[in-house]
C-alpha positions, 0 to 999 in steps of 0.5 A: 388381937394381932389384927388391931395391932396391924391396923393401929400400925398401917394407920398410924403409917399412913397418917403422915399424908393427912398432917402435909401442907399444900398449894390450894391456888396461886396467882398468877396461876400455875402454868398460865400466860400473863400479858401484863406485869403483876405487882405481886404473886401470891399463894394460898395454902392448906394450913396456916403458915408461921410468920418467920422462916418463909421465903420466896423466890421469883427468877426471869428466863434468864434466873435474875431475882425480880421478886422485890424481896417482900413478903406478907403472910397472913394465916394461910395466905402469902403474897410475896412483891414483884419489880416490873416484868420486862423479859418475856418467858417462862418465870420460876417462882421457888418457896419454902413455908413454914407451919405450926407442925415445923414440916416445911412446904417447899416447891417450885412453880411456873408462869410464862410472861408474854411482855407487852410491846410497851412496858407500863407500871402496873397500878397497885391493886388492893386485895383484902382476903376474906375474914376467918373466925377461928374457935381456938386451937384445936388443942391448947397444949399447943402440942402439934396434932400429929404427935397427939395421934402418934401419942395415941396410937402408941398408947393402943399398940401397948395396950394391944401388946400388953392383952395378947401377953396376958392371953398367953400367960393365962393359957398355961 
């Protein structure tokens, strides 16, 4: 009995990790060079993200904002404007997402601009992510999954607790 109760703690534990949000890609890429201005950075994550709350932040090699200030999220997908790239180095792109379980992915990552000879305004590119088809909420309550598993493993330590006293009240 003490050993299902050690279990139902170290996986109630450890199933923090499970419920985190995080970076699947970026574009530009992670620690990659770009020879031409991007109109845009955009970045896709695990869950989906809240439409309020997000920000996120594009600074030069010299930490002058050169994001335009927009932001479009769409499920998991976020593209955020950028003003045209003049300065060559390393630029740092700091964001803060919010998502339905209220944990906030915050972080910060990297591109190097390598500034053409002449500079041109880049011509504006459509991306149009895939459609998805959801089935639903995964729980119509609306309550957040992790506090259904805490609910649940809280549930099985009681019971867990409760069979181990009865087996020592019934021993006397």
């Amino acid at each position: 009995m003490l050993v299902i109760i050690l279990l139902a703690g170290a996986a109630l534990i450890s199933s923090g990790s499970a419920f985190a949000n995080s970076l699947i890609s970026t574009n530009p890429t992670i620690g990659s060079t770009v020879n031409s201005s991007p109109s845009a950075v955009s970045i896709r994550t695990t869950d989906p993200i809240m439409d309020l709350g997000n920000s996120v932040v594009v600074t030069d090699p010299q930490g002058n904002r050169v994001d335009d200030g927009t932001l479009g999220v769409d499920g998991s997908n976020i593209l955020a404007g950028l003003k045209l790239l003049k300065v060559s180095g390393v630029y740092t792109v700091a964001y803060t997402f919010l998502t339905d379980n209220d944990v906030p992915l915050e972080g910060t990552f990297t591109f190097t601009f390598k500034a053409p000879n002449v500079v041109s305004s880049p011509t504006p590119t459509v991306v149009i992510p895939e459609p998805t088809t959801t089935a639903g909420p995964a729980n119509p309550s609306g309550a957040p999954t992790f506090i259904i598993v805490l609910m649940m493993s809280a549930f099985l330590v009681f019971v867990g607790l409760a069979l181990y006293a009865w087996k020592i009240i019934t021993k006397r």
